[in-house]
N, C-alpha and C positions, 0 to 999 in steps of 0.2 A: 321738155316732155311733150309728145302728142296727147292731142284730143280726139277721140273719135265718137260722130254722127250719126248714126243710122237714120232711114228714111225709106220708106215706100212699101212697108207694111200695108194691108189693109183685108177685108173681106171679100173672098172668093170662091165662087162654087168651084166645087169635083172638074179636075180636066183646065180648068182654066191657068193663067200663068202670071204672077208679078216677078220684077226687080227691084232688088232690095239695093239699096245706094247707102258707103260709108264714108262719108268725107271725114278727112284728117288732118288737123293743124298742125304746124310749128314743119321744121325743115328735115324730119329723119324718115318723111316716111317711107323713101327711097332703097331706107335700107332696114326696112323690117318685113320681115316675111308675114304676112295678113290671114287669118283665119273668119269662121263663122261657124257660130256654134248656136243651140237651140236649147231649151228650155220648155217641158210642157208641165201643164196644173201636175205636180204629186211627183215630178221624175225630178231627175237628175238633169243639168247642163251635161249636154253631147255635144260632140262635133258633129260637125256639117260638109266643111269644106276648106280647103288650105292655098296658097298661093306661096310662091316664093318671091323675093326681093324684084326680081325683075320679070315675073311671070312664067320664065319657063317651065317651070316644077309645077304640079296640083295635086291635089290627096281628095276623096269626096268620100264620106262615107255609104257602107253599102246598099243601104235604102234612099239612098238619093243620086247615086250612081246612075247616070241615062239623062236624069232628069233635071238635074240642077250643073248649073255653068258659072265655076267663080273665074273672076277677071279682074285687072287695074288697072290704071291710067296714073301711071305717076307724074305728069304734067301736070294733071288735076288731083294730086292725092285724093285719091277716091279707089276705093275698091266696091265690086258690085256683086251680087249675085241674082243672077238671074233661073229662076222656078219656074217648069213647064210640066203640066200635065201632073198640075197639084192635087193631094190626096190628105182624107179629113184627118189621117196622122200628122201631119205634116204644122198641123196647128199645134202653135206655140210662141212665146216668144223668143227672136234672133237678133241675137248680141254679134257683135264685129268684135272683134280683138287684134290687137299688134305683138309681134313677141320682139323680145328684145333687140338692140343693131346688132345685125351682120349673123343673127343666129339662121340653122339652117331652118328651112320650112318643117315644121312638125303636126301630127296631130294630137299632140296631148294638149288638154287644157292646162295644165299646171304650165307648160312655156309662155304660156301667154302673157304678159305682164300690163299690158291695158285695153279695158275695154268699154265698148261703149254703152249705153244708157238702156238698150235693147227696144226693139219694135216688135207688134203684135203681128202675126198672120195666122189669120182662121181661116179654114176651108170649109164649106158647107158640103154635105151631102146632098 
């Protein structure tokens, strides 16, 4: 079974940019299509962003369209997301997820089947 890490949340004004880092243990990560979904105070877990098994595919959703860039490194099971020209919506926090081997990349949270521990990103105005 993977594990996944999240990493590199933190606090940032309007307009500025992080990368969010997920490293993955054990040997499938290769073959699971990667997500990233968000969570604010009072909502519901949304998606964010999708990745397929070897990156050619991506999904983002539409208020983060332009501005957020998912990507992976299966050398490094790591998948990242990278956030520019962040906005105080945009605060919450962001769970990684894996969906199952060999399934195709989706945006539904229900495919998802692990995920990880989630990290904070606040934007200030």
């Amino acid at each position: 079974q993977v594990q996944l890490v999240e990493s590199g949340g933190g606090l940032v004004q309007a307009g500025g940019s992080l990368r969010l880092s997920c490293a993955a243990s054990g040997r499938t990560f290769s073959t699971r299509a990667m997500g990233w979904f968000r969570q604010a105070p009072g909502k519901e877990r949304e998606f964010v962003a999708a990745i397929s098994r070897v990156g050619g595919t991506t999904y983002y959703s539409d208020s983060v369209k332009g501005r957020f860039t998912i990507s992976r490194d299966n050398a490094k099971n790591t998948v990242y997301l990278q956030m520019n020209s962040l906005e105080p919506e945009d605060t919450a926090v962001y769970y990684c997820a894996a969906q199952g081997i060999l399934r195709v990349v989706s945006t539904s949270l229900g495919e998802y089947e692990v995920w990880g521990q989630g990290t904070q990103v606040t934007v200030s105005s």
